[in-house]
C-alpha positions in Angstrom: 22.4 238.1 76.8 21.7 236.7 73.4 24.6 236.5 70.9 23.7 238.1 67.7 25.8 238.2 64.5 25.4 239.9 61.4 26.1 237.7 57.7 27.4 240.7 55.3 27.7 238.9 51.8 29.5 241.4 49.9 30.0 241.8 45.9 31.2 244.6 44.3 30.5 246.6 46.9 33.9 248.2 47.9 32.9 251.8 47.8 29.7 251.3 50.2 30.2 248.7 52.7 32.3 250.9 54.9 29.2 253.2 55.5 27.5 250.2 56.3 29.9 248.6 58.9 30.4 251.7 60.8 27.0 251.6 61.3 26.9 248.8 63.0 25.5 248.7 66.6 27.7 247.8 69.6 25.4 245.0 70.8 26.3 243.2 67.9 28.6 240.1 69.1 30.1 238.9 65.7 30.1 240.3 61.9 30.8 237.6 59.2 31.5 239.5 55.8 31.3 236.9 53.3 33.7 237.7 50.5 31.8 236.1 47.0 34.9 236.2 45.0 34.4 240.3 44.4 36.4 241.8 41.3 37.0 244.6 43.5 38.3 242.4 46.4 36.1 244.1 49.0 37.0 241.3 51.5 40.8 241.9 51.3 39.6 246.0 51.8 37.8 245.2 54.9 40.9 242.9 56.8 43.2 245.4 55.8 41.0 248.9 57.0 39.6 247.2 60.2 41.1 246.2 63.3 37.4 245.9 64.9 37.8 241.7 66.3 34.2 240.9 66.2 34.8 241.0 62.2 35.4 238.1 60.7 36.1 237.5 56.8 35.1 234.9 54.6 36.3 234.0 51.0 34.4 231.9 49.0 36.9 230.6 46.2 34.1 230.7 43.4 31.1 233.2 43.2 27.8 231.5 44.7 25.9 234.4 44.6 23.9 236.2 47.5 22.0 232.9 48.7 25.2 231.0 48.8 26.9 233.4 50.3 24.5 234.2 53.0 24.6 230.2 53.6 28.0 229.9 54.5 27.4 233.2 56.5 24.8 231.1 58.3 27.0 227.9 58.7 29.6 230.1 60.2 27.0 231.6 63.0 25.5 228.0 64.2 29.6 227.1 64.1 30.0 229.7 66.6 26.6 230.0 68.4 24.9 232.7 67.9 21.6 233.0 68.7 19.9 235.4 66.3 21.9 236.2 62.8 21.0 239.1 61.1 21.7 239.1 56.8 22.6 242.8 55.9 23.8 243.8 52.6 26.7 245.5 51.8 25.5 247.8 49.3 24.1 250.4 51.6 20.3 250.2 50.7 19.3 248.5 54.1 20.2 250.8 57.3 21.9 249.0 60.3 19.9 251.3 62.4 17.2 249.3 62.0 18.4 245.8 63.1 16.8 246.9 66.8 13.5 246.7 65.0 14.1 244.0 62.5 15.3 241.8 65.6 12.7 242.5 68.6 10.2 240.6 67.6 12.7 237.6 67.7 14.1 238.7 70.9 10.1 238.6 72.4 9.3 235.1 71.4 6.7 236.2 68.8 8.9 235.3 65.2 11.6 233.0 64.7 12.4 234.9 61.3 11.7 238.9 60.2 12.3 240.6 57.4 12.1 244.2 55.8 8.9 245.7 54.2 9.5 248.5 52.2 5.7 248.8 51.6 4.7 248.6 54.9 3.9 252.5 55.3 3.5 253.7 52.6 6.3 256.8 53.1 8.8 254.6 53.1 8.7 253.4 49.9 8.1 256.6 48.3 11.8 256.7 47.1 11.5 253.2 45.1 11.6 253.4 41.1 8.0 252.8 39.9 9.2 249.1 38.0 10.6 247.9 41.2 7.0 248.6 43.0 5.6 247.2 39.9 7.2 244.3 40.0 6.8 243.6 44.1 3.2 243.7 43.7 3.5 240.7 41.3 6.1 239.1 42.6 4.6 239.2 46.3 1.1 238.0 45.4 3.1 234.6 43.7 5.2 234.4 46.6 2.3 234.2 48.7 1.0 230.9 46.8 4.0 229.7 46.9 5.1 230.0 50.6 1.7 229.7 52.1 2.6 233.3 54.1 -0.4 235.5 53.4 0.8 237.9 55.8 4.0 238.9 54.4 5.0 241.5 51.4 8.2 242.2 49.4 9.5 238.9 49.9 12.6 240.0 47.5 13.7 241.8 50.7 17.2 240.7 52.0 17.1 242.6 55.3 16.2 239.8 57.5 16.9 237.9 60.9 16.4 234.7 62.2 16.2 232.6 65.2 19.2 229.7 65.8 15.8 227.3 66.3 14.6 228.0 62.7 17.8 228.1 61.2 19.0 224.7 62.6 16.2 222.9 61.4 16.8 224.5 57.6 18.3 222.0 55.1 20.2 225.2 53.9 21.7 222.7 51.1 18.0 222.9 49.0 17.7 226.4 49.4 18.8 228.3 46.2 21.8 229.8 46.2 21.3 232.8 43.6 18.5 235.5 43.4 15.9 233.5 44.5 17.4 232.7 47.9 15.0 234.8 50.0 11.6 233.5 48.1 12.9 230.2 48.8 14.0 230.5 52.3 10.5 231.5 52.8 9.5 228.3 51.0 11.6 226.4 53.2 10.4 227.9 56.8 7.1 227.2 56.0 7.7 223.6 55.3 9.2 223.7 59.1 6.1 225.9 60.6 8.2 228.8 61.2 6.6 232.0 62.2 7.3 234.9 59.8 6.9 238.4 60.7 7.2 241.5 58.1 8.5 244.4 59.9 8.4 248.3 57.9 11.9 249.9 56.6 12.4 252.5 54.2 13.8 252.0 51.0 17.2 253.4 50.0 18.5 253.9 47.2 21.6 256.1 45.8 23.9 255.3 42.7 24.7 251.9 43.5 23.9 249.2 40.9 21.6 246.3 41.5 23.0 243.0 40.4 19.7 241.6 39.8 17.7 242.7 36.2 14.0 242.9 36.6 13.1 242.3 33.3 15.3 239.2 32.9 14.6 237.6 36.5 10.6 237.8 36.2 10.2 234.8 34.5 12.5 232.7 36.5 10.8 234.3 39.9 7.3 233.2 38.2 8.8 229.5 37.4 10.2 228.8 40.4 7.2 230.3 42.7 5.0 228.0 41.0 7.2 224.8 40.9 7.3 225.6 44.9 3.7 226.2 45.3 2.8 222.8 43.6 5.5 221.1 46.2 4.0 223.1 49.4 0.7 221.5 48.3 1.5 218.3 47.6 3.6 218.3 51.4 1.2 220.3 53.4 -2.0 218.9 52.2 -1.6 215.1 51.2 2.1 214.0 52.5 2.2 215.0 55.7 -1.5 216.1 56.7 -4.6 215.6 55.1 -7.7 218.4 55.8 -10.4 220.3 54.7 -7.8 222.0 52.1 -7.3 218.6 51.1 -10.8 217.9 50.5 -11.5 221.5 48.8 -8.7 220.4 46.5 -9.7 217.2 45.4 -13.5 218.1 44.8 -12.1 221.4 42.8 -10.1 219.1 40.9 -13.1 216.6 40.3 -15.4 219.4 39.6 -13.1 221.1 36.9 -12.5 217.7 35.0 -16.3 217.0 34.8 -17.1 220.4 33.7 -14.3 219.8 31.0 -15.0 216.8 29.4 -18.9 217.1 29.8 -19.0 220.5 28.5 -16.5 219.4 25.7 -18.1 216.4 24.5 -21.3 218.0 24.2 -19.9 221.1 22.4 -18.2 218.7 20.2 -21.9 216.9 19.5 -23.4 219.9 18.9 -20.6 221.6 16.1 -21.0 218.4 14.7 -24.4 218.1 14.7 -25.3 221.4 14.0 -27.5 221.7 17.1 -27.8 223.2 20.2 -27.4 222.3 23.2 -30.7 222.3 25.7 -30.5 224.5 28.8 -29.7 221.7 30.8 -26.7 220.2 29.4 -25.4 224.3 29.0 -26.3 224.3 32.9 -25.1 220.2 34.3 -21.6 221.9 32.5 -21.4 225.1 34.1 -22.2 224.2 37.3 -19.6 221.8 38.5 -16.9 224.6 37.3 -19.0 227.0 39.7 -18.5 224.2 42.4 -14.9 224.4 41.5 -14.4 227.7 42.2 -15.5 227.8 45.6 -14.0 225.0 46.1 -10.8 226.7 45.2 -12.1 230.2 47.5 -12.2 227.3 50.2 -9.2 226.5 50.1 -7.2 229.7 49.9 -9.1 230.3 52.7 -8.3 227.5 54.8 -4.4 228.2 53.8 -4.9 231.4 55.0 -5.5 230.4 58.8 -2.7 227.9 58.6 0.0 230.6 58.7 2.3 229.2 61.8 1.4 231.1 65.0 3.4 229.6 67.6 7.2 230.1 66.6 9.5 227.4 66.7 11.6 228.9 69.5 8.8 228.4 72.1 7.7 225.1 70.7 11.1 224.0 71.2 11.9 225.7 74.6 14.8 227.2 72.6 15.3 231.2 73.5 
């Protein structure tokens, strides 16, 4: 029987994570609710109201926001040995009804890691404020890039599970600690070929609050998601493999450069010059940047088929 926990960061949440803990299946061996130094004290409300003993409660003594939280949920579960650790919220927006879903996959050797997709029918997301699906769409394209997992949407989700194989090998130091935690955990899995599986649940949403402001975390999403897809690159195509991508890459990149300086020289000439340019300078400068471009179709489609396939778990002979 595999051991599997839940990691509950909770902040600010005092009035909803009740609703979410009673929900919580029987199957369930352990339930770390990780206390981010909540104004409210929602920690202190669960010890005192709950005498159920697979709870445990965790204070941090500073606020390290959702990722940190959720990483010293995660060093508290390989501490104790679970198998498969399930990150819940404790706002109420993610139902624990749904961890049987969110968790087979796992449990039949075909992901080491899951996570919710509010998109993935397209009823379920029909209760979702208009900017929120706006701002998935760009958001999950980006993270795409960046991760190298084609096959995944609304990587902002937080209702996710993973295998103990996958999370061992995690340096969970490097992962960010704040509102970008679950865009860079997928950063990180790829970097250890972990297979990644979306799985459908519906969006909820009541009166709670979200902590996190759309309109100021876009730009930081949009930095960081390309400061990890220049690092994936530079890994997975020239550190530790070299491959057609790699090859589709550098002629893109020798292409572009030619086209540039060719085509600017020559526009240069002619402003100063006052002359045109024959049809074959015009065409020995456009076409390398046509070459470019496939070049760069090439390789997005090479990345495409290297999504992992085989998860870590079976790999390592680990279920």
């Amino acid at each position: 029987m595999k051991k599997i926990c839940i990691v509950m960061p909770s902040y600010k949440s005092r009035d909803k994570i009740s609703c979410v803990i009673d929900k919580i299946p029987d199957y369930v061996s352990r339930i770390f609710i990780v206390d981010d130094k909540c104004p409210q004290e929602t920690g202190a409300f669960v010890s005192e109201n709950y005498k159920d003993k697979r709870i445990k409660v965790i204070f941090n003594s500073k606020n390290l926001g959702v990722g940190g939280a959720t990483i010293r949920g995660y060093e508290e579960a390989i501490n104790e040995g679970m198998d498969i650790v399930v990150k819940i919220d404790s706002d109420g927006q993610m139902d624990p009804d749904e961890i049987e879903i969110l968790i087979n996959p796992i449990l039949l050797g075909k992901a080491d890691y899951t996570k919710g997709n509010r998109f993935y029918l397209v009823s379920d997301s029909a209760s979702m404020p208009i900017v929120r699906r706006i701002g998935n769409l760009g958001l999950s394209f980006i993270t795409k890039i960046s991760t190298g997992y084609w096959n995944i949407f609304d990587p902002t989700n937080g209702f996710t599970a993973i295998h103990k194989s996958a999370l061992s090998k995690l340096n969970l130091k490097r992962i960010s600690s704040r509102f970008f935690f679950e865009s860079d955990m997928l950063f990180n899995l790829k970097l250890i070929h972990a297979v990644v599986i979306d799985v459908p649940m519906k969006a909820i949403y009541g009166d709670e609050k979200s902590n996190l402001s759309i309109r100021n975390s876009l730009g930081v999403f949009f930095v960081k998601n390309i400061r990890n897809a220049v690092k994936r690159i530079v890994y997975q195509y020239f550190l530790h493999d070299f491959n057609p991508g790699s090859i589709s890459l550098i002629l893109a990149a020798i292409f572009s450069i030619f086209s540039f300086f060719f085509g600017g020289y020559n526009f240069y000439q002619s402003v100063v010059n006052g002359t045109l340019s024959s049809s074959g300078t015009v065409m020995l400068s456009a076409l390398p940047l046509f070459f470019s471009v496939q070049f760069i179709v090439s390789f997005f489609n090479y990345d495409y088929t290297s999504i992992p396939k085989i998860p870590l778990q079976i790999l390592l002979g680990d279920r």
